[in-house]
Every structure is written in structure tokens, then in C-alpha cells.
Phi, psi and omega in degrees: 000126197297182174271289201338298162312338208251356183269329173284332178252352176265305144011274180291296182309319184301304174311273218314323182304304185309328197252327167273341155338282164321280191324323197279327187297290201293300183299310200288347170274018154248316184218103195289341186297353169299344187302317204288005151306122170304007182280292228268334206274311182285355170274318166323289172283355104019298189272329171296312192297285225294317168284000191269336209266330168263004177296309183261346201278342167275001194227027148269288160353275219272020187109327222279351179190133171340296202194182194257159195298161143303334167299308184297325174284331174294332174308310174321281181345280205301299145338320181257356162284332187284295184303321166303327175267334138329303167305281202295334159310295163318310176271335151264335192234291227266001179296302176315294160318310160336282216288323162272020144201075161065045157253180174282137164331300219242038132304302195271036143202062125271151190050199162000299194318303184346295206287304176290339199268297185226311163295338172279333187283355180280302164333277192323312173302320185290322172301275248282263216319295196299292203244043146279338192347106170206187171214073173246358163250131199296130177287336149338324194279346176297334164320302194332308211302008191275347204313300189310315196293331182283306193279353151293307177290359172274324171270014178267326172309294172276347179282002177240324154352275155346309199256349180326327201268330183303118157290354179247030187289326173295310168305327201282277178292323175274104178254346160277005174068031164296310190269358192291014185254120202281088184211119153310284207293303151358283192290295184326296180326324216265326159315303200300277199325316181295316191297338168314291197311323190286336138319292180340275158358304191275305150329344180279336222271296206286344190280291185300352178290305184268330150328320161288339188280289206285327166283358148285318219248287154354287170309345184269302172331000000 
């Protein structure tokens, strides 16, 4: 890892630490029930992973260890696949819902949103794929980034099952409007696709990460 790369990525790491930090504190003093969003939780951990990451990344800096462990950068992975999916999800899809009913696209980045929505998860992607580069994580290990996106989804999946009998259960509970389309298999389909997409995701970032590793390490030669 270059010194250039590795001051740019403790950098980078600090602002997220530092702006989710803030944002989570200033949202939970409007609603701590904000927890149960997939924004806030992958943002959270996100922000945790990123401070573990400028922890070691100063003790690359003063000598004290080589380079950053493979658990920790896979950890990075897996977190910033979580926040990657946030982005994209808020700009393709949930911007749009916004616009149909009848708000501004750019309701969902005021305040906070800036942050949870697009700059911190924009941030994360750019350390981790540009200046984390190596290629010690393994592709097996890419399976991992689906984890958070499967057990969210199990727990949105029943919690709105659970709320059905409710007539005000689609506001209350569906808040990605998965179900709000009266087709069952449809919204489950449309889940089985996030998890699809929540791969995806996570594969570009670890694909292009090593790609960029190994034509440095060319470039080196």
C-alpha cells in the first residue's frame, strides 16, 4: 500500500467516521425507531468499521504493522457493499417513489440524508475500490457482502407479514414499498433481485480493487 494511498484512505476514513458519527447522534435526537432502516444500520457500521481502519491505518503510518489485516479489509468489503446498496437503492428507486408522491427527488438527501443516503456511502466506495488495494481477499470472501442485505431482509419480510391484518400496515412497516403492490410473489421476486443486485455490488468494488492492485504492481516492475 503506497504512503500516498494509505494517508488518502485514513483521510477519507476519518470524514466518515467523523459525519456518521454526527448524523447518527442528530437523527436519533429526532427518532431512535430510525434504527430499524437499512440506512442507518450499514451506515453505523460503516462508520465503525472506518475507525478500526484509521486505527491501524496510523500504525501502518508510525511502523507498527505491515499492512491492514485481510479480516479487517474484508470487513471494510462487506460494510461498504452494505452502504453501496443504499446509494443505489435511494437513486434509482426510492428517488423516483419520492417523486410519486408528489415530493422532490432530492427529499431523501436533506440533512442527514446528504450523508446516509450519498456521501458517506460514496466516500466508503472510493477508499475501499481506489486506495485499500490488494488482492488478499479471497473471492469466496465476496459471498459475505449479501450477509447483512439476507437477515434484513428476513427481518422486514416478517415484520410486515406480522403487520398485515393492520390497514395502516403498508406505511407503518413496508417503508421500501416492496409489498405495496398487491402481487406477493412480485415483492419477494423483487427482494430475490436486491440480493442479486447486493452481490453485484460488492463484486465490482472487490473486482476492481484488484484489478487496480495487480496493474500497480506491473507498473512497478
Amino acid at each position: 500500500m503506497k504512503r500516498s494511498d494509505l494517508c488518502i484512505s485514513l483521510a477519507l476514513n476519518l470524514c466518515n467516521f467523523i459525519a456518521v458519527t454526527i448524523c447518527t447522534i442528530l437523527t436519533f435526537m429526532h427518532s431512535a425507531s430510525s434504527i430499524k432502516m437499512f440506512t442507518l444500520q450499514s451506515n453505523i457500521m460503516c462508520g465503525v468499521v472506518a475507525l478500526i481502519i484509521v486505527v491501524f491505518e496510523i500504525l501502518i503510518l508510525l511502523k507498527k504493522i505491515d499492512k491492514l489485516p485481510v479480516w479487517l479489509k474484508t470487513i471494510k468489503m462487506v460494510t461498504n457493499t452494505g452502504v453501496f446498496l443504499t446509494l443505489v437503492v435511494v437513486v434509482f428507486f426510492l428517488g423516483f417513489v419520492a417523486i410519486a408522491e408528489g415530493y422532490s427527488y432530492f427529499i431523501l438527501f436533506q440533512d442527514e440524508n446528504l450523508f446516509f443516503h450519498f456521501l458517506t456511502p460514496l466516500i466508503a466506495v472510493i477508499s475501499f475500490t481506489f486506495f485499500e488495494k490488494g488482492d488478499d481477499i479471497k473471492f469466496k470472501y465476496t459471498f459475505f457482502n449479501i450477509i447483512h442485505m439476507v437477515l434484513y431482509a428476513n427481518f422486514y419480510v416478517i415484520n410486515v407479514m406480522l403487520e398485515l391484518i393492520k390497514d395502516d400496515a403498508i406505511k407503518r412497516y413496508d417503508w421500501y414499498y416492496f409489498f405495496a403492490i398487491d402481487n406477493n410473489f412480485l415483492s419477494f421476486l423483487i427482494i430475490f433481485f436486491g440480493v442479486i443486485l447486493t452481490y453485484g455490488l460488492g463484486f465490482i468494488m472487490w473486482f476492481i480493487n484488484r484489478k487496480l492492485y495487480k496493474k500497480e504492481i506491473l507498473a512497478n516492475k
